[in-house]
C-alpha positions in Angstrom: 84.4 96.6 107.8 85.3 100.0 108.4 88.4 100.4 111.2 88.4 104.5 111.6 88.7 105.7 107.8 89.6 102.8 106.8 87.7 99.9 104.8 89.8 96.5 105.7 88.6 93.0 106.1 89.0 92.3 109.7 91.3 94.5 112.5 92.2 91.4 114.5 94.1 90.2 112.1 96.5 93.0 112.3 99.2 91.3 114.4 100.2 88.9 111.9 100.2 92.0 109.4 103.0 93.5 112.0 105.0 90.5 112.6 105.1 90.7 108.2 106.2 94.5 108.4 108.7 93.3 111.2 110.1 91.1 109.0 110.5 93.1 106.1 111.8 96.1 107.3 115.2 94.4 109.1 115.6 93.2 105.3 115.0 97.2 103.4 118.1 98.6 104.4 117.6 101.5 102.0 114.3 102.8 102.9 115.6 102.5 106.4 118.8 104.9 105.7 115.9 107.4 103.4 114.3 107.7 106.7 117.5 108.2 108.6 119.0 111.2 106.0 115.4 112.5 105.6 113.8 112.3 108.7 114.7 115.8 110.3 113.9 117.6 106.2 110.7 115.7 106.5 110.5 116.7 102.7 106.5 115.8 102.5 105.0 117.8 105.3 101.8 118.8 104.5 101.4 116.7 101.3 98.8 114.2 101.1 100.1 110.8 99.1 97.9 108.7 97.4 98.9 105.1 96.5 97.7 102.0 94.5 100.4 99.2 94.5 99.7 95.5 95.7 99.5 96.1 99.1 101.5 93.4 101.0 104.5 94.0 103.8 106.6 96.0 101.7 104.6 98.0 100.0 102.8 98.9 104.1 106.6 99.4 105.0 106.8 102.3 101.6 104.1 104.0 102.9 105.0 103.6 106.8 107.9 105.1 105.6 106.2 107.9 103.7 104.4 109.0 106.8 107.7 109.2 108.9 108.8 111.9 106.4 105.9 113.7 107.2 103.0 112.4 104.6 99.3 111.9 105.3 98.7 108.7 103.3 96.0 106.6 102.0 96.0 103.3 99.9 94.6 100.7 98.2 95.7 97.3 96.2 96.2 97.7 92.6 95.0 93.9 92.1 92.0 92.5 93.9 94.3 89.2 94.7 96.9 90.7 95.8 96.4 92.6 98.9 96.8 90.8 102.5 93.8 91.2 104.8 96.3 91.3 107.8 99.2 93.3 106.5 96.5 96.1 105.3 95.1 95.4 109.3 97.9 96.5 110.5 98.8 99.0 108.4 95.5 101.2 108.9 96.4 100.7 113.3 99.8 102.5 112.2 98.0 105.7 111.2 98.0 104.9 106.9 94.5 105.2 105.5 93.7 102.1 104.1 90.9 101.0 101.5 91.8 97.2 100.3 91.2 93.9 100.7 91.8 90.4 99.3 89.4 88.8 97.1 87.8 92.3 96.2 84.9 92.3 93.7 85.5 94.9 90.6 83.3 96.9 92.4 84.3 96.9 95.4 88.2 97.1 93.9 86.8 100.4 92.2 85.0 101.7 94.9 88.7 101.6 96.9 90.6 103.3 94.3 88.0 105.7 94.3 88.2 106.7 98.0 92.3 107.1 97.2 91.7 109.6 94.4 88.5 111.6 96.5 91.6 111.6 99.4 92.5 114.5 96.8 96.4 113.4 96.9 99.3 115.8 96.1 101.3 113.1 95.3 100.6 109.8 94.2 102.4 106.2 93.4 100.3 104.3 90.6 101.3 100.1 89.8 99.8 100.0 86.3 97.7 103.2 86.0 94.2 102.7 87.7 94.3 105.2 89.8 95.8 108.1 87.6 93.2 106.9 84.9 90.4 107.0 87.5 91.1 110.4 88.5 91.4 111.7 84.9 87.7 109.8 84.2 86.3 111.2 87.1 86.6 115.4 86.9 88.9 118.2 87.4 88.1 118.6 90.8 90.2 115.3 91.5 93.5 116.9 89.8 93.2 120.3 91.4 96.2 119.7 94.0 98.2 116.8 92.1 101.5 118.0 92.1 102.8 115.0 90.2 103.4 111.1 90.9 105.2 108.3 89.8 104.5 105.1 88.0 105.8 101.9 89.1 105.1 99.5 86.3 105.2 98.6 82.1 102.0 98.5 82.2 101.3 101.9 83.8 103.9 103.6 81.7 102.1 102.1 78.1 98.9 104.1 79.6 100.4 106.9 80.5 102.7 107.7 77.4 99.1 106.7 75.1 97.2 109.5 77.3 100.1 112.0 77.3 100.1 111.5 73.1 96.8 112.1 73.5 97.4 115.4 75.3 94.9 114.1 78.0 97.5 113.5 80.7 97.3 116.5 83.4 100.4 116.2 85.6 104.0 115.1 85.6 104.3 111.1 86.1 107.8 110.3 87.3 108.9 106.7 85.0 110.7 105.2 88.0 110.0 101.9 85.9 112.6 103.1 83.3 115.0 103.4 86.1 118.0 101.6 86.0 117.9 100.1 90.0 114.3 99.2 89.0 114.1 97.2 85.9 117.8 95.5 86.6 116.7 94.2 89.5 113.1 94.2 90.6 111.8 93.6 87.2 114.7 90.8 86.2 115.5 89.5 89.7 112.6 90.0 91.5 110.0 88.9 88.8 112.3 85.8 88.3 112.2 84.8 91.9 108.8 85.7 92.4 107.3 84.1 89.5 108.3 80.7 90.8 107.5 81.0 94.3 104.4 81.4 92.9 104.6 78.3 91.2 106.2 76.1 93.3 103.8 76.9 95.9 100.6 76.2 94.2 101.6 73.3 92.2 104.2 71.8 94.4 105.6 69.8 91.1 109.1 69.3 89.7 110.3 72.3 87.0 113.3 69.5 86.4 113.2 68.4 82.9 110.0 70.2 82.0 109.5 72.4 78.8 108.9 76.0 80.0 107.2 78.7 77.6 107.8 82.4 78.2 105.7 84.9 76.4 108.0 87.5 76.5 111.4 88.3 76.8 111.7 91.8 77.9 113.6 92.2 81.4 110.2 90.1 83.3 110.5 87.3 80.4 114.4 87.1 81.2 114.3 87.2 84.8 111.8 84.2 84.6 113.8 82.3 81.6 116.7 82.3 84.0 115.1 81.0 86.9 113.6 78.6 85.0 117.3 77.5 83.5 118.2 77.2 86.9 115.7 74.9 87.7 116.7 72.5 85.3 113.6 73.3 82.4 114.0 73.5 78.7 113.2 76.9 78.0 111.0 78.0 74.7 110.3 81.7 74.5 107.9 83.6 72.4 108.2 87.2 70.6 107.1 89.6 68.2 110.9 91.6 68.5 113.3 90.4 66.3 115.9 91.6 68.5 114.8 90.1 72.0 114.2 86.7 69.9 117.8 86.8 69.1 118.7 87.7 72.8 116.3 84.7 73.9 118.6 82.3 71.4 122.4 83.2 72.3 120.6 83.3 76.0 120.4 79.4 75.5 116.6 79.5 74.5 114.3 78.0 71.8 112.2 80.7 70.1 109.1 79.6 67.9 105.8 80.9 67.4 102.8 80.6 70.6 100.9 78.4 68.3 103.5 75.9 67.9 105.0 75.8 71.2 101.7 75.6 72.5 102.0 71.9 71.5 104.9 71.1 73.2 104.9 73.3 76.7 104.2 72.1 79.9 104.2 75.3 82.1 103.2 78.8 79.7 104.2 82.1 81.9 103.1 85.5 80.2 105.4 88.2 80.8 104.1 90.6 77.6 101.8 93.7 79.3 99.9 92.6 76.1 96.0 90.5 75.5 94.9 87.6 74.3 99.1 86.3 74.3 97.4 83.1 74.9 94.1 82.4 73.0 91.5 80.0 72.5 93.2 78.3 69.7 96.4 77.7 71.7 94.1 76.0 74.4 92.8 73.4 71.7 96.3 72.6 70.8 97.8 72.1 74.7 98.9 68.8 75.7 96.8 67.3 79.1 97.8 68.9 82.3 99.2 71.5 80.5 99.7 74.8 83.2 98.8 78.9 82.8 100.6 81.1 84.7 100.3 85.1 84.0 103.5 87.8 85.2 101.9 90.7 83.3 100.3 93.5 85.5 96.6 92.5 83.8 94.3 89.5 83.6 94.1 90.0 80.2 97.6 88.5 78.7 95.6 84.6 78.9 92.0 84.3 77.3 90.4 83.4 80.8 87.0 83.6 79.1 87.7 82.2 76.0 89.3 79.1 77.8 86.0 79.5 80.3 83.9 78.9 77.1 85.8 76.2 75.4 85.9 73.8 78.4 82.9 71.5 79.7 83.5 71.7 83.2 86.2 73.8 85.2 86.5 72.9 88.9 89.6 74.2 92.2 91.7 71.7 91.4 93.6 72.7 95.0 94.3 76.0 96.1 95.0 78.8 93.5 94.4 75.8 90.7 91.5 76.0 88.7 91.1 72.9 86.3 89.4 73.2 83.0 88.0 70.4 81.2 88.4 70.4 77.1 85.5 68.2 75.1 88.5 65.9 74.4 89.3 65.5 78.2 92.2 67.2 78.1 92.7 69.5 81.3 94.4 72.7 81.5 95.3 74.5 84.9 94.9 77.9 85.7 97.1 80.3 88.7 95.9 82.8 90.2 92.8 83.0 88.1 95.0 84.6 85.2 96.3 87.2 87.2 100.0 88.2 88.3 101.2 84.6 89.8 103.5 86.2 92.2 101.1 87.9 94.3 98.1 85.9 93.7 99.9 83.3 94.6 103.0 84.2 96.5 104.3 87.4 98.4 105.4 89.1 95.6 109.5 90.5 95.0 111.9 89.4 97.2 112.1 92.6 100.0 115.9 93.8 99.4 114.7 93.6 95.3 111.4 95.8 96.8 113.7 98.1 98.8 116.0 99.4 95.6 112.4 100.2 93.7 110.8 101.8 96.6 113.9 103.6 97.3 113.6 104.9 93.9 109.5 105.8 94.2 110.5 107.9 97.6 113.4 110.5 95.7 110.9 110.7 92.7 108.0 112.0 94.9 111.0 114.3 96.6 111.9 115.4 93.1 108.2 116.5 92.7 107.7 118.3 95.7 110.6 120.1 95.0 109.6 120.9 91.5 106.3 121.7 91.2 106.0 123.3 88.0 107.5 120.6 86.1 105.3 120.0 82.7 102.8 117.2 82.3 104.1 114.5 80.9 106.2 111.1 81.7 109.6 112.1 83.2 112.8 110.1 83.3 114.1 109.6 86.4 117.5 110.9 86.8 120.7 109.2 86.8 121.8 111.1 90.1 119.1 109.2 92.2 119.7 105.8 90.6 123.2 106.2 91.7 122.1 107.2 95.2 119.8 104.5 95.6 122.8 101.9 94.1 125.6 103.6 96.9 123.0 103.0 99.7 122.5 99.7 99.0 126.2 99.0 98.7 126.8 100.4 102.1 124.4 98.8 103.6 126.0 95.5 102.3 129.3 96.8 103.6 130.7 96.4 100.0 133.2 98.9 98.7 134.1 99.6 94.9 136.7 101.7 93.3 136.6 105.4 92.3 138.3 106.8 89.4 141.6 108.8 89.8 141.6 112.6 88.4 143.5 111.3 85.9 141.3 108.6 84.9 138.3 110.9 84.7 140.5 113.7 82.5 141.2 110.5 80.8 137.6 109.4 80.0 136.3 113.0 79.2 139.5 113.6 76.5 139.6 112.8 73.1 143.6 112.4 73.3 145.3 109.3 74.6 
């Protein structure tokens, strides 16, 4: 249905989506302080900001937040399982523009991302790239007043550095994934935490003395191998770097090939931003009752079709759960359809994990507005707003650390002792 501009699922829903928002924002102390020092600058008056991230509480508390600094702002879920129908309610009754909602078709998901990009944003926030691809594929006119944006995800920032080689990409993107109060925590901590809730909840089994497989073992694959240690599973990981295989084995870890810990696992999470991680011949080797469970940004990291193909009979084995049914009667089980676990499946991060990265996505677009001739390209985010984001945090926490002396810092920069 249509609620004003919007296109959500149903407006009575949208008190629950409000008690959500409630809850998150008393746990987002940083955003909240953003909009205390920047409320009277409102630094994005008269800019439009265009968003695709998965649109649950925090994210509706980001742009809530946005439009308090003066932004008109529209939005849509950058995964068609991971918007909620009453969080995105009650975001377009707060004045956000709002084109989402759970369960979308890939047309429908397309035809939202396209009302985002024909909103003709200054500014925009991307989780993985579909909506700065879409307005690249779909004319100049839909680039004409991009100032610049800012790119939340691995996944994004592989597709933007491969269009910017190809000198296709028109506008500065802002890597705030690359930031250090992003991947430390929202990609190690958050993606840990998350990743089980995800799993917990849709299985409702023991990870106690199970043998966990992670594809993976950048900061994603860590954060989950750590969780999972602390769950009590044996931990195998999978790689194709020599050096995070070597992390993965002083981290405690076994480290072998997909095809022969496909034998042996249990529980397989993907954490690559790569395809096909998992592949039809790993699913003839799987042991019965053997479980999929994707972290990566696309539905593409497990062979969903291939494992569609291979099995005589798939059926929802309970909620999120789809069973498939080898020839031999072995059964594998599929989250989320393939896709990421934690939101198909779970809320998402953790909201103080949430608040450091969308802390982070705020200053970049600030850095934008404030610089609009800055080249196209994908930009580091500097080291001065990592640090702000970090000191917010800490005194929201009411922790205090210590500062170097003058001496100590003509000590550090001084090549005499």
């Amino acid at each position: 249905m249509s609620a004003g501009d919007s296109t959500i699922r149903d407006a009575q829903l949208a008190p629950a989506g409000r008690q959500k928002i409630a809850w998150v924002r008393e746990h987002m102390p940083v955003l909240a302080e953003l909009q205390n020092e920047l409320g009277n600058e409102q630094p994005f008056a008269d800019l439009r900001v265009g968003i695709c991230l998965h649109l649950e509480a925090k994210t509706a508390y980001l742009a809530q937040t946005l439009a308090q600094l003066g932004a008109q702002v529209a939005i849509t879920g950058s995964n068609p399982l991971s918007t909620q129908d009453d969080v995105a309610a009650a975001l377009a009754q707060s004045g956000v523009t709002v084109h989402s909602w759970h369960g979308a078709t890939p047309e429908e998901y397309d035809d939202f991302v396209r009302r985002v990009a024909e909103f003709r944003p200054h500014l925009i926030i991307d989780d993985g790239g579909d909506l700065v691809s879409l307005m690249h594929e779909r004319g100049e006119s839909l680039l004409e007043d991009v100032i610049g944006g800012a790119e939340e995800t691995t996944t994004g920032l592989l597709r933007l550095r491969a269009m910017h080689r190809a000198a296709e990409l028109q506008f500065p993107m802002m890597a705030v994934n690359d930031a250090l109060c992003k991947y430390l925590f929202d990609n190690r901590y958050g993606t840990g935490q998350s990743v089980w809730d995800g799993i917990l909840r849709t299985t409702n089994l023991v990870i106690a003395g199970k043998e966990v497989v992670v594809a993976g073992y950048g900061w994603c694959g860590k954060g989950v191998a750590l969780r999972a240690h602390g769950l009590g599973a044996r931990v195998t990981v999978t790689e194709v770097d020599p050096v995070a295989a070597n992390e993965a084995l002083m981290d405690g870890c076994e480290v072998t090939t997909m095809d022969e810990a496909a034998r042996s696992g249990e529980i397989f999470i993907t954490t690559t931003g790569c395809r096909d991680v998992i592949a039809r011949r790993h699913f003839a080797r799987m042991r019965d009752g053997a479980i999929l469970a994707n972290a990566g940004h696309f539905n593409v990291e497990i062979d969903v079709q291939g494992l569609q193909d291979m099995s005589e009979e798939s059926r929802e084995a309970r909620p999120g759960v789809t069973e498939y049914r080898r020839p031999d009667g072995g059964r594998i089980y599929l989250l989320g359809e393939g896709r990421l676990v934690n939101l198909a499946c779970a809320d998402g991060h953790p909201a103080e994990i949430m608040d450091m990265s969308f802390a982070l996505q705020i200053l970049a677009l600030k850095y934008l507005a404030e610089n609009p001739d800055l080249a196209p390209g994908v930009h580091p985010v500097g080291d001065d707003l990592d640090r702000a984001v970090a000191a917010i945090r800490l005194r929201a926490l009411g922790v205090d650390i210590d500062r170097l002396s003058t001496d100590q810092q003509d000590y550090l920069q001084s090549w005499r002792m």
